[in-house]
N, C-alpha and C positions, 0 to 999 in steps of 0.2 A: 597377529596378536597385538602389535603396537598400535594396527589401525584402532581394534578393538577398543583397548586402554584409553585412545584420543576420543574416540567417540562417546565413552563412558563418561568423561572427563567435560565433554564439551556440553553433554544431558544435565552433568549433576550442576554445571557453574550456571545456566540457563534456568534449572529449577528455582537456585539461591536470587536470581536475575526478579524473574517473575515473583519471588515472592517479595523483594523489594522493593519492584513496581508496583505490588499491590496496597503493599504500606504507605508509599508515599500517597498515592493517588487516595488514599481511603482518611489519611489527614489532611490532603489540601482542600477535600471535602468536608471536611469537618470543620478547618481553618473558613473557608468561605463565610459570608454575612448570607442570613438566612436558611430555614431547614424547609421541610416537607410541610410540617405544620404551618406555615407564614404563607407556602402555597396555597395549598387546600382551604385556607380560615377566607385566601383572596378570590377564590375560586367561588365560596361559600357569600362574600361579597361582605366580610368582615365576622370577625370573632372575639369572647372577653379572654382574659387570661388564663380560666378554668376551661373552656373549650383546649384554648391551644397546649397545656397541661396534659391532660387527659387525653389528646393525638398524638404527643410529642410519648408518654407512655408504651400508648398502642404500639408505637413503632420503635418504645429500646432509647429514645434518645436522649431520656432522662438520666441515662446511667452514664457513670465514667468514660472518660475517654478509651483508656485501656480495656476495659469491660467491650464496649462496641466492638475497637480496634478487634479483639478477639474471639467474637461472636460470628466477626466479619468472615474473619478469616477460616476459622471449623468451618463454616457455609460455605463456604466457598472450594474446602479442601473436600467437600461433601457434594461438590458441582452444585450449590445452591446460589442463587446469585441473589435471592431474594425477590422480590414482588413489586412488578413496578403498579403504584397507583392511577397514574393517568394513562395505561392503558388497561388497565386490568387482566394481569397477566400475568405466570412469573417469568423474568426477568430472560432466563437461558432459554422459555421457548421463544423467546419475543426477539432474541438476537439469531436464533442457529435458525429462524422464518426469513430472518434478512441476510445472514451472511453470505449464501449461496452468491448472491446478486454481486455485491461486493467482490469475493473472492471473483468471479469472474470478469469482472472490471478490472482489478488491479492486475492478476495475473497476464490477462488479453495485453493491457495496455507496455506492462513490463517488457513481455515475451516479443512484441512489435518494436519497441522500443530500442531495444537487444541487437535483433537480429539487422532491420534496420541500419541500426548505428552505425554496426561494424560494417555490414556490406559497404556504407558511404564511405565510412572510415579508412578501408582499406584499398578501396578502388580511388577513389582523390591520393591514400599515402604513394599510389604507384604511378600518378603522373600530378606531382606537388605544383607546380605552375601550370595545371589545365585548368578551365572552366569548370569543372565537378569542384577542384579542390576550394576555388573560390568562393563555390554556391555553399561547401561545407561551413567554411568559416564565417560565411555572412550568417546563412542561417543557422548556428549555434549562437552568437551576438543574439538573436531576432529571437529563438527558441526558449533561448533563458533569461532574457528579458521580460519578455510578455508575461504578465500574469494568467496562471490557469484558467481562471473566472473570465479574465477578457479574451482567452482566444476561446473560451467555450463560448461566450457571448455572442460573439464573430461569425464562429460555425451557424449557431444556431440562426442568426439573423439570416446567413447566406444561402443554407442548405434545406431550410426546415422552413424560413417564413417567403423569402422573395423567390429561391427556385422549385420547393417543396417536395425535394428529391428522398428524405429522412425523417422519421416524423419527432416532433416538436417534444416532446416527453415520456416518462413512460418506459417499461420495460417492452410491454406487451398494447396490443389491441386487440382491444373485447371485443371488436366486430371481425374476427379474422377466423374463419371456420376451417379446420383440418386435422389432420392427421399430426403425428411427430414430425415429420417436414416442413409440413405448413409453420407449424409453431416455430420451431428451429430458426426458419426462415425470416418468420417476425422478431424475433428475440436479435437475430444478427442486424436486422435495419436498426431496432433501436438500439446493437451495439456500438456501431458505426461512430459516432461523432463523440460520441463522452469517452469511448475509446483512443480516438484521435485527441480529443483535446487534456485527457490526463498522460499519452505519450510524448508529447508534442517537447516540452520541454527536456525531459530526459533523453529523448532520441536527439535532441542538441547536447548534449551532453557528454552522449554515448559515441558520437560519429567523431565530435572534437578530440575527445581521449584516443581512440581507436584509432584516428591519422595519426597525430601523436607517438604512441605505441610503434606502429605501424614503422613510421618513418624510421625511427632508433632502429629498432630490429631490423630492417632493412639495409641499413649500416654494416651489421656486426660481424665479427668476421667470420661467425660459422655461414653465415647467408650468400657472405664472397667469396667460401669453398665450394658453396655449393653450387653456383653458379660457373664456378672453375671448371666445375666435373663436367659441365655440359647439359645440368637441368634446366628445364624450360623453364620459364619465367611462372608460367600457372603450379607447377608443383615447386618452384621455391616459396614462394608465397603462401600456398594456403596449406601443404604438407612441412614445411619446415620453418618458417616466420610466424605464421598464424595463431602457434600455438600459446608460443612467448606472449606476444603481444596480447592477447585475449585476458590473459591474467589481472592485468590492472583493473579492466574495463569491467570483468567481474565482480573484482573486489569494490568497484563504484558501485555497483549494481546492488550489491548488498545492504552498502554503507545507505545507499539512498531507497532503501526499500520503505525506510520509517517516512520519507517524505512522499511515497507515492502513496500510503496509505491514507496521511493529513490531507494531501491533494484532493484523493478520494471524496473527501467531506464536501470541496469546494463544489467538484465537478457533480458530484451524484444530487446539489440542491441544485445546480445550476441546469439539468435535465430531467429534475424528479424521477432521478432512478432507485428504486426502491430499495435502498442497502444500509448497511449502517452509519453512511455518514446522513443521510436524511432523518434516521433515525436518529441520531448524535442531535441534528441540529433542533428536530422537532423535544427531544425530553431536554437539550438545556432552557430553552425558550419556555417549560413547564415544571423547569426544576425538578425533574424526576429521578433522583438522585441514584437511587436503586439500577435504574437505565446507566445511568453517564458512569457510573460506576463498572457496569458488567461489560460497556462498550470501550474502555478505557482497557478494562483486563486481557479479550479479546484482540486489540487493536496492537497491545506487548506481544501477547500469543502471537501473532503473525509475523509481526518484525523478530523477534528470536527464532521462530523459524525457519522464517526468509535469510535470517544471518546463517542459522544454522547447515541451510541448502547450498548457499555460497559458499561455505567453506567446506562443505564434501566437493561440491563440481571444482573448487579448485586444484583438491586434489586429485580430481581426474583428467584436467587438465595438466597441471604441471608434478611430472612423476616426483618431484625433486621435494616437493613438500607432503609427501604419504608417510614421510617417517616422524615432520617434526610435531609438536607436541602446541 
């Protein structure tokens, strides 16, 4: 019943979240210099002040601030995201066309990142002056150093132009004939390196915490009973250390979900993969406000319930926190 209560709790504060994020985001748009009309009049190759009137109408912008603000938001509680102009389209088919893409980018990259981590993480924590733990710590320096855009740059120079093992952009190839496997099969090559290079920093991240973690708990003194009793070194570890230690590494994972999503944007121009951060970057470059608006709503939707996923898995990880609130 308490879980219940926490989860009821955790829906309605995520509801008040999002609808926050959508007020701020739907003023800073409004605060910005220029509208749709200043667009289109340039698109048009100039307009008088009675054209850009009579657009600015068309499209509600005439009216009060709070008047839009409120228009915005009924449409939006009505799954209406509105109508983007430069593609001609509305707005929620034009995003849930591209999300899939996305979603499986970020999750692939996360999930590798994760798992990853912790394996380096754990296996350096249990011999801290080996050669693993070293490579750990170099490459976390080297992992969260590098910018996303330049080790995507890197891959693609290495993999895609000089050995040609990946291909160069692109979700899919049009010239690739088959079945559900065939395709499957294409969609994993072009998963391959944009997946690598939006994990690439977290998984330094992930491995560095996770030694960390790792090392403490292996300290502690429930670890040095258990090794008293006579268990092996493999079930103290990953049946009675593992479980502690995962906790933080978790709650990282959470906390930096909002970044792997931003990251998204870098890596999905930098491979022209078809998701919404190419989307993001082709409507700001056209001002299409309707777009950067529904991609911005979206982009919160995932990060709360990426927060949201983290804080159920922690507490299936650590029994100790299913009661508290």
């Amino acid at each position: 019943m308490d879980l219940l209560r926490i989860t009821a709790m955790r829906l309605f504060y995520a509801v008040i979240l999002l609808l926050a994020v959508l007020v701020l985001n739907f003023s800073m748009m409004h605060l910005a210099p220029g509208d749709v009309a200043d667009t289109i009049a340039q698109s048009m190759g100039g307009a008088d002040e009675e054209v850009l009137a009579r657009i600015r109408a068309d499209y509600g912008l005439d009216r009060p601030f709070l008047v839009q603000l409120a228009t915005y938001m009924g449409k939006v509680l009505r799954f209406d995201l509105g109508y983007s102009f430069y593609y001609n389209q509305p707005v929620t088919s034009l995003i849930l066309s591209r999300l899939p893409a996305t979603l499986l980018l970020v999750f692939l990259a996360q999930i590798l990142a994760l798992v990853l981590g912790v394996v380096m993480g754990v296996i350096s924590a249990r011999k801290p002056n080996g050669i693993l733990s070293y490579f750990v710590t170099f490459f976390a320096l080297f992992g969260y150093a590098a910018p996303v855009f330049w080790t995507g740059i890197l891959l693609l120079i290495a993999f895609s132009l000089k050995i040609q093992i990946f291909p160069v952009a692109g979700m899919r190839d049009v010239t690739v004939i088959g079945g559900f496997w065939a395709q499957t099969a294409d969609i994993a090559r072009h998963l391959v390196l944009p997946v690598v290079t939006l994990s690439s920093i977290f998984l330094a991240l992930y491995s560095r915490l996770s030694r960390a973690t790792m090392m403490e708990t292996l300290g502690s003194d429930y670890v040095r009973t258990a090794k008293a009793k006579g268990l092996s070194p493999r079930d103290v570890v990953y049946k009675h250390a593992l479980k502690n230690a995962l906790s933080p590494v978790i709650t990282l994972a959470g906390l930096q979900f909002s970044a792997v999503v931003s990251g998204a944007v870098l890596v999905e121009t930098v491979f022209a993969w078809p998701g919404l951060g190419t989307l993001a970057f082709q409507s700001i470059l056209a001002r299409d406000t309707p777009t950067i608006l529904g991609i911005l709503f979206f982009s919160a939707l995932m990060v709360i319930i990426g927060n949201l996923l983290t804080d159920f898995a922690l507490r299936l990880v650590d029994p100790r926190l299913r009661g508290r609130a």
